[in-house]
C-alpha positions in Angstrom: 1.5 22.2 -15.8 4.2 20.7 -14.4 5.0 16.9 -13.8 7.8 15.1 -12.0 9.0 12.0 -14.3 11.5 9.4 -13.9 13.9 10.4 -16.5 16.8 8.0 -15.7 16.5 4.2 -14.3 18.3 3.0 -10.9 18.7 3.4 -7.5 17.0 5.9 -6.6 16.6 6.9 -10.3 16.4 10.2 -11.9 13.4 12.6 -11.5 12.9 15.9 -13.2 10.0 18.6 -13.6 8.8 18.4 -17.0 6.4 20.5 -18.9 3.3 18.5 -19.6 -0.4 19.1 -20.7 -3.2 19.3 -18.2 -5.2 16.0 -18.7 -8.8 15.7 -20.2 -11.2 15.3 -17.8 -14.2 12.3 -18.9 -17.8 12.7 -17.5 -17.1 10.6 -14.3 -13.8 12.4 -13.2 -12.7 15.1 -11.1 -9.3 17.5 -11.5 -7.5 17.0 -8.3 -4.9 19.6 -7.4 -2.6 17.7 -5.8 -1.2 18.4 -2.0 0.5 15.1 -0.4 1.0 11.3 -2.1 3.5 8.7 -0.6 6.0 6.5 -2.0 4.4 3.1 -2.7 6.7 0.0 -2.7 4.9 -1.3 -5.5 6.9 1.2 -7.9 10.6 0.0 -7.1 10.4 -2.3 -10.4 9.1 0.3 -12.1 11.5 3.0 -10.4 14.2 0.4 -10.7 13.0 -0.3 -14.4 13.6 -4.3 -14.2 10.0 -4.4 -15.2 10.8 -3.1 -18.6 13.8 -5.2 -19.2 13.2 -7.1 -22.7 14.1 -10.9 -22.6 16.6 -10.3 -24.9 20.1 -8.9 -24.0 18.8 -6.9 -21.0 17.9 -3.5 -22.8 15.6 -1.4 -21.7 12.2 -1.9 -23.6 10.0 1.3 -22.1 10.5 4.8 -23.4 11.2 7.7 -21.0 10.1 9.3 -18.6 7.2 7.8 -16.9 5.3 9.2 -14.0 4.9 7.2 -11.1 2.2 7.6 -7.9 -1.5 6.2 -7.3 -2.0 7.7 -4.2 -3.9 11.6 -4.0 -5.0 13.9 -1.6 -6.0 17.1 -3.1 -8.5 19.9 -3.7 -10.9 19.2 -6.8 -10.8 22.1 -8.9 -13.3 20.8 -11.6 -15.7 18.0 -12.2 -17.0 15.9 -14.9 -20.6 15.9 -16.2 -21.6 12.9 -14.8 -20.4 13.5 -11.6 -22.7 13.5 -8.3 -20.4 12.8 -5.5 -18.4 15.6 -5.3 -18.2 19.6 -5.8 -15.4 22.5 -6.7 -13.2 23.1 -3.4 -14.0 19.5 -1.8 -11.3 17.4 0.2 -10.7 14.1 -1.2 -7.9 11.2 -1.4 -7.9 8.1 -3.3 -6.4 6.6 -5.7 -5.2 7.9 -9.6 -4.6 4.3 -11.8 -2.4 4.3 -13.9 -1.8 7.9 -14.3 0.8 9.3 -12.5 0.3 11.3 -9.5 3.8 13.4 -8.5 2.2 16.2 -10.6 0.5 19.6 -10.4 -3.0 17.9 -10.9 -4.7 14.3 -12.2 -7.9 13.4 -13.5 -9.4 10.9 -11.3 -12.2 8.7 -11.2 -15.3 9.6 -9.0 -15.4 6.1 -7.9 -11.7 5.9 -6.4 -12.0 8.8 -4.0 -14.0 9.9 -1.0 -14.0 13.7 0.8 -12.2 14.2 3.9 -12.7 16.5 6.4 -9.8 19.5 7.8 -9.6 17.6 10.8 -7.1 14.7 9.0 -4.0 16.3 7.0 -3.1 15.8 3.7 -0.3 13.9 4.2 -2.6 11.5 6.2 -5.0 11.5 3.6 -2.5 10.7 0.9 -0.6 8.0 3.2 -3.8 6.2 3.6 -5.7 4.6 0.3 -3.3 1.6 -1.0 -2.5 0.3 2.5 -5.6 0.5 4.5 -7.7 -0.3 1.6 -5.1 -3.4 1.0 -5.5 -3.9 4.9 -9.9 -4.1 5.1 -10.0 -6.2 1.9 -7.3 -8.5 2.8 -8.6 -8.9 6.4 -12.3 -9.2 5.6 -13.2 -9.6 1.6 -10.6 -12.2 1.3 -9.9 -13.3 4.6 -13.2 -13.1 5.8 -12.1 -12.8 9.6 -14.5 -13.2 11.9 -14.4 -12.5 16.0 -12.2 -14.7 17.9 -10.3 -15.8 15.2 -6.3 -16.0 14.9 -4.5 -14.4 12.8 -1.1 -14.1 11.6 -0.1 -11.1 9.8 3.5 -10.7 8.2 5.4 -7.6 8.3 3.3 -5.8 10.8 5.8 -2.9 11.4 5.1 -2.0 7.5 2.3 0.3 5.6 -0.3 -2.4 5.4 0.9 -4.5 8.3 0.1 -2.2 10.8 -3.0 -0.5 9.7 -4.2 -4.5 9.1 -3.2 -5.2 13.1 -5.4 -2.6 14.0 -8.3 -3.4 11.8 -8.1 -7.1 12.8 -8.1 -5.7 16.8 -10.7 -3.4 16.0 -12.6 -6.4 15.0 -12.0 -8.7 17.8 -9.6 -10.9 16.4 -6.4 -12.6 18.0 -3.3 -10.8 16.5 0.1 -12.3 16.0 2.7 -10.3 14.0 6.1 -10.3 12.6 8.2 -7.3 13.3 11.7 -6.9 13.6 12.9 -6.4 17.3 13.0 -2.5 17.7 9.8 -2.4 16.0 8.5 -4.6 18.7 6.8 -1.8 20.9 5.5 0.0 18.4 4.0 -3.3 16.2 2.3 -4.0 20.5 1.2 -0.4 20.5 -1.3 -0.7 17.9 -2.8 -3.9 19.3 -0.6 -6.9 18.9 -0.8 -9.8 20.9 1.7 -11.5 20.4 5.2 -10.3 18.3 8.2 -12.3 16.7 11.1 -11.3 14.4 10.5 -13.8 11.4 14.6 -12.8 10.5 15.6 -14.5 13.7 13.1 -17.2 14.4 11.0 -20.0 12.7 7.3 -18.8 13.7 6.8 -22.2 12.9 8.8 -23.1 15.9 7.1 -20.8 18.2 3.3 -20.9 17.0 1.7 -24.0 17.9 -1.7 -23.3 18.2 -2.8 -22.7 14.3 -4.0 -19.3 13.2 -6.9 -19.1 10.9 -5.9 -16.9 8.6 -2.6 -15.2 7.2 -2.1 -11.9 5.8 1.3 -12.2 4.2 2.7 -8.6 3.6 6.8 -9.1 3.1 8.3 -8.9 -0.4 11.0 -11.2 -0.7 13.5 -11.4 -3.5 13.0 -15.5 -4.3 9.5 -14.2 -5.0 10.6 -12.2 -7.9 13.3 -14.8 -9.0 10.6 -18.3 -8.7 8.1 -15.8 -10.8 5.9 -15.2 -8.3 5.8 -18.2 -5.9 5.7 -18.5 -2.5 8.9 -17.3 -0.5 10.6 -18.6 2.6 8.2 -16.5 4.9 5.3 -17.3 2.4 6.0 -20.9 3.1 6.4 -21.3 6.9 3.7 -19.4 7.0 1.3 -22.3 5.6 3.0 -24.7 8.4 1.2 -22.9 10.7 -2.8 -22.4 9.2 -5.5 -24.6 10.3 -6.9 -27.0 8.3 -9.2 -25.0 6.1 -7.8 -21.8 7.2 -6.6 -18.7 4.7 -3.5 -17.6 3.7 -4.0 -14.2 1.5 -0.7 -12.5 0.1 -0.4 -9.4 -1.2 3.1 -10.0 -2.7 2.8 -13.4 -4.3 1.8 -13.0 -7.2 2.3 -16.5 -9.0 1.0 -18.1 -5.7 -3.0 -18.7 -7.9 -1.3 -21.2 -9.7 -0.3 -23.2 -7.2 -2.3 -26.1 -5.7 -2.5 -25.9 -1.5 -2.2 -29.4 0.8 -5.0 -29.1 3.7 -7.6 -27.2 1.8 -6.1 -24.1 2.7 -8.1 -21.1 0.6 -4.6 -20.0 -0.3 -4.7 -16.4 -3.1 -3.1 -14.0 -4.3 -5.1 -10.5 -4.7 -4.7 -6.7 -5.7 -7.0 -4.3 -4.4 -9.9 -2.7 -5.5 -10.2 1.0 -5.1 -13.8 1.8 -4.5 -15.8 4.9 -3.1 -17.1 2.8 -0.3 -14.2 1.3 1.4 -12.5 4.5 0.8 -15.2 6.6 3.0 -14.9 3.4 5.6 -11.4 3.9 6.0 -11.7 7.6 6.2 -14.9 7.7 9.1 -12.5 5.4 11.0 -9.2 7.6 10.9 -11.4 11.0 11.8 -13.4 8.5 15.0 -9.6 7.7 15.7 -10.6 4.0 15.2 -7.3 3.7 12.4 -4.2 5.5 13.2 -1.6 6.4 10.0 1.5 5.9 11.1 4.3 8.6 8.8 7.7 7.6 9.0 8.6 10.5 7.2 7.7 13.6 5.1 9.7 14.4 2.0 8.9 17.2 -0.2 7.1 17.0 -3.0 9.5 17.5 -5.4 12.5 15.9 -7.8 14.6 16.0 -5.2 12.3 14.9 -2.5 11.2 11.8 -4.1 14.4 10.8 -4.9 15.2 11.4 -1.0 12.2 9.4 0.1 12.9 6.6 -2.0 16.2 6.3 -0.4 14.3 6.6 2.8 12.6 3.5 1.8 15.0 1.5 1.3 16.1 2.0 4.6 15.4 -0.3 8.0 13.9 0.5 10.6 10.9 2.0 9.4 7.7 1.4 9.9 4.1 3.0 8.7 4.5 5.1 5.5 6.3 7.6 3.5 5.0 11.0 2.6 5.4 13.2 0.1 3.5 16.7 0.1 3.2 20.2 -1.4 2.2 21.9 2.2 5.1 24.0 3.7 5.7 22.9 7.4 
C-alpha cells in the first residue's frame, strides 16, 4: 500500500509516497481505509525535526522517513478477533497512536474510535477527535466546570479553543476568550461572552472579576525554550484565577513541576482517546450541539500536506485543517 512519509526535515518539510507493507491487525483492532485526517499542531517538532536533534552538535538523531497523523475517519475494511464494537463497511473516526495516519489504511484500536453516521462528512469526522476530545476533558475531567462558573479560555479562535467555548456554553458556563481581533465575530458566534486580543492587551488589566478556571490553549515559543514552563500568556493567566480555581494547559508541558501560590489546581494534561468520549462528541456534532469549524481542505496527498502545513502556519485562521481523499 502506499504511505506518505516525511522524507526531508524543515519548513514545510519533504513528503513522498512510499511503498510500505499493510500493517498487522491484533485481536482488538480494526483496518481503517483512510478518507480525511487534519494537520495537528502537535507534529511541527516532529515535522520540523527539532525533536530529534541529539544534544550534541545539533545532528539529527531519528532515521528517515517517519509518518505523521493521529487523527482517522475512514471505512473499516476488516476487524480483529476480539472485536465487538464494530463491523466490515462501518463509519468511524478516532484516533491511530503512534502509527501514522497519511496512508492508504491503519490498524487502529477498537477503543479509540466510534461510528459516525453519513449525515457528518469525513472531513468533519477526521477534524474532530484530538480537539474536541482535548476540549470535554480539559473543560470537565480536569477542569471540572460546573454551571455558572467563569471561565477563561486562551486561543479561542483555534482547533480546541473554539470547540471548548462551545462546550463550556453548552454547559452553562460564563465564557471569556482570547482571539485576535478579526477573529472577534466569529470567536462571539460560537458563544463567547466576552472577547480580548491577549497580543494587544494585558487580560489581566481588563478581567477583574476572577474566572474559575483556565483552559490555556496558545503555544508559545518561551515554552519550548524554559523546557516546558509557563509562558507569558500562561502566566497572566494565573493573575486572574480565583483562589482555589484551575488553570489546565494543554501546551505546558513542564508546568507539573512547578508549585502554584493560592492553591490554584494548576496541570498539565494530554488526552485520552477513549470509545466513550469519542461517541459523546460525535451525538453532539450530528444534534448540532458542536459545530467543526474547517479552515481549509487540502488534498490528501504529498503535495497537499505540504500545502496545508504551510496553511498552518499562517494567521488568521481559526478551527482546523483538513486533509482528505474524497474528490470535491
Amino acid at each position: 500500500m502506499k504511505a506518505i512519509g516525511l522524507t526531508v526535515f524543515g519548513n514545510p518539510g519533504t513528503f513522498e509516497e512510499i511503498d510500505v507493507n499493510l500493517p498487522d491487525l491484533k485481536d482488538n483492532q480494526v483496518l481503517v481505509e483512510v478518507k480525511a485526517s487534519s494537520i495537528n499542531p502537535g507534529d511541527e517538532p516532529l515535522r520540523t525535526g527539532e525533536i530529534f536533534k541529539s544534544s550534541v552538535g545539533g545532528q539529527w538523531s531519528e532515521k528517515l522517513p517517519i509518518f505523521l497523523g493521529s487523527e482517522v475517519a475512514g471505512i473499516i475494511k476488516a476487524v480483529g478477533k476480539k472485536v465487538t464494537r464494530f463491523k466490515v463497511h462501518d463509519r468511524v473516526m478516532g484516533l491511530a497512536i503512534h502509527s501514522g495516519v497519511y496512508q492508504d489504511f491503519v490498524a487502529v484500536d477498537e477503543d479509540h474510535l466510534t461510528k459516525f453516521s453519513e449525515n457528518i462528512s469525513y472531513e468533519i469526522a477526521g477534524a474532530a477527535p484530538t480537539i474536541a476530545l482535548t476540549a470535554k476533558q480539559a473543560l470537565f475531567d480536569h477542569g471540572n466546570l460546573l454551571k455558572g462558573q467563569r471561565v477563561l479560555i486562551q486561543g479561542g479562535a483555534g482547533g480546541v479553543g473554539h470547540v471548548a467555548i462551545q462546550l463550556a456554553k453548552n454547559h452553562g458556563a460564563y465564557v471569556i476568550t482570547t482571539a485576535r481581533k478579526n477573529n472577534y465575530d466569529f470567536v462571539k458566534a460560537l458563544g463567547a461572552d466576552e472577547v480580548y486580543d491577549y497580543t494587544e492587551f494585558d487580560i489581566a488589566d481588563i478581567i477583574h472579576e476572577k474566572v474559575d478556571l483556565v483552559i490555556d490553549t496558545v503555544m508559545e515559543t518561551s515554552i519550548i525554550k524554559n523546557n516546558g514552563a509557563l509562558g507569558e500568556v500562561g502566566k497572566k493567566s494565573l493573575s486572574v484565577i480565583k483562589d482555589n480555581g484551575k488553570y489546565v494547559s494543554i501546551v505546558s508541558f513542564g508546568l507539573n513541576s512547578y508549585p502554584m501560590k493560592r492553591n490554584i489546581d494548576a496541570h498539565f494534561f494530554q488526552s485520552k482517546p477513549n470509545h466513550s468520549d469519542f461517541e459523546k462528541i460525535m451525538n453532539w456534532i450530528e444534534m448540532k450541539e458542536l459545530h467543526i469549524h474547517i479552515d481549509k481542505i487540502f488534498p490528501l496527498s504529498p503535495q497537499g500536506i505540504e500545502e496545508a502545513y504551510i496553511h498552518s502556519k499562517k494567521q488568521p485562521k481559526k478551527g482546523r485543517i483538513s486533509v482528505s481523499k474524497i474528490q470535491k
